[in-house]
C-alpha positions in Angstrom: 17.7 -9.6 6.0 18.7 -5.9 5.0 17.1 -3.1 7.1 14.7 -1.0 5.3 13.5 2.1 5.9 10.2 1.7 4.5 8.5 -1.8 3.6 5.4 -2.1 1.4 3.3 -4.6 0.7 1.8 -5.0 -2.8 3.5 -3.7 -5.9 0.3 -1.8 -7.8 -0.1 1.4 -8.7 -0.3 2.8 -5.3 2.8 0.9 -3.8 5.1 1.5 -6.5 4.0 5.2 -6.9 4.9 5.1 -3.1 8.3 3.1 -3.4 9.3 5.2 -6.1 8.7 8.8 -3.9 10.2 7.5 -1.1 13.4 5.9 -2.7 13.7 9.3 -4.4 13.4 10.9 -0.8 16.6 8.9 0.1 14.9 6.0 1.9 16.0 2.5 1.5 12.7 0.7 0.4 11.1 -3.0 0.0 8.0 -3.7 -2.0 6.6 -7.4 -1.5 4.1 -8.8 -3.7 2.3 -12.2 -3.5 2.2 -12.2 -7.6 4.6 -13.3 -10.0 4.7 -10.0 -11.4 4.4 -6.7 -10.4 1.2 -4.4 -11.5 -0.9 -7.5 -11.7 -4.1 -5.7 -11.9 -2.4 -2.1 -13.5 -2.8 -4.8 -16.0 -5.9 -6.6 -16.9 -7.8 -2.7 -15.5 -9.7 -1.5 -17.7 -9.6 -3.4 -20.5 -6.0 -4.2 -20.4 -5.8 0.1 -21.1 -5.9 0.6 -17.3 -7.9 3.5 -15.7 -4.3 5.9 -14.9 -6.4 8.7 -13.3 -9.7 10.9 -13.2 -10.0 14.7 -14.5 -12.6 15.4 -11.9 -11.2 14.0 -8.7 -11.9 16.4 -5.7 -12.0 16.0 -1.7 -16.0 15.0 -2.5 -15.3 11.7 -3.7 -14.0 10.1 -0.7 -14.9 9.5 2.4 -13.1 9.9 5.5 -12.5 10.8 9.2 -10.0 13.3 8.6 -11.8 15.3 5.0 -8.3 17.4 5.3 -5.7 15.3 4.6 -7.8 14.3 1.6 -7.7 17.7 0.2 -3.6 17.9 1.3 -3.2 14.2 -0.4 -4.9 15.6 -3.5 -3.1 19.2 -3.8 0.2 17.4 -3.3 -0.4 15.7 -6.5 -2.9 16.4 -9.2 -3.5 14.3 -11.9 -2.6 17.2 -14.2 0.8 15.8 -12.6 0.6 12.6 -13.1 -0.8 13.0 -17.1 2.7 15.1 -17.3 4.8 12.3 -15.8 3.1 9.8 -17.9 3.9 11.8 -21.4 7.6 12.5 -20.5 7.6 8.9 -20.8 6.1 8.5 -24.0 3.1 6.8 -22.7 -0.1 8.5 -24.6 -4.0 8.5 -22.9 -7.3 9.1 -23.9 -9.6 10.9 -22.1 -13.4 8.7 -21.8 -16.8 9.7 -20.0 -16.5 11.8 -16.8 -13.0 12.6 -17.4 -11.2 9.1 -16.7 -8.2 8.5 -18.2 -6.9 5.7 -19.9 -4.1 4.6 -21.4 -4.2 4.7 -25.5 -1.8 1.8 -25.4 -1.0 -1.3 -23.1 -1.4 -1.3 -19.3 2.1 -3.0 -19.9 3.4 0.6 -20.7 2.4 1.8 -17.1 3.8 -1.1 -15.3 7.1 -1.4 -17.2 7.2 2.7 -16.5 6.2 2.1 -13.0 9.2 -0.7 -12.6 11.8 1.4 -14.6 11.4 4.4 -11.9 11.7 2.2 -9.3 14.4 0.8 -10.1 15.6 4.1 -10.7 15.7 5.4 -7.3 16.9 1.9 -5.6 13.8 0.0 -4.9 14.5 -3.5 -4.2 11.3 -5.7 -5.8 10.8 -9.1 -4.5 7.5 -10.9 -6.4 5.8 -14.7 -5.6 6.1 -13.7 -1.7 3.8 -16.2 -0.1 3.1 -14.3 3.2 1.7 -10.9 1.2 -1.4 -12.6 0.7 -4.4 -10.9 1.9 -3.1 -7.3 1.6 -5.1 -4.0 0.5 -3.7 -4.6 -3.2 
């Protein structure tokens, strides 16, 4: 087997938005997934339109030891961020109660986006891995 740099378990949202920034960082990175297919739940979320972020997410929302790195994780990143990622793809949203935002499309559009990028910046994908069962996905 290869050496990676980073492995992670479970290619959703979270672990391909993390493979993707850390093969762009230069890292040689693995994503396992017990599923077939990759963004198995990115999928079937909210109505097959999947939830892709909030308007009002702050540091309140989430509970934690360390309230900091919350507020680091979350100026890092914003969803205004994400949103723009999203339309230089093409992929349109809708805005819903309490600022949520979904996508106008498919979910499909997010997880074939999601795969492209990885791809992109050398993530190696292997699905149907039998011993990924279990994880935080």
């Amino acid at each position: 087997m290869n050496d990676f740099d980073v492995i992670i378990i479970g290619a959703g949202a979270s672990g391909l938005m993390a493979a993707i920034e850390a093969g762009r960082r230069g890292r040689s990175v693995l994503v396992l997934d017990h599923n077939p297919r990759i963004g198995e739940k990115i999928r079937v979320t909210g109505g097959g339109h999947c939830n892709v972020t909030n308007r009002e997410i702050s540091s309140g929302h989430y509970l934690s030891r360390n309230p900091h790195f919350c507020k680091s994780a979350l100026a890092r990143f914003t969803p205004a961020e994400f949103l723009g990622r999203l339309a230089e793809h093409g992929i349109q949203v809708q805005e819903r109660d309490h600022g949520q935002v979904f996508c106008a499309g498919s979910a499909r559009a997010v997880v074939e986006w999601l795969e492209r990028e990885a791809l992109a910046a050398g993530v190696l994908i292997r699905t149907s891995c039998p011993r990924c069962r279990g994880s935080a996905g």
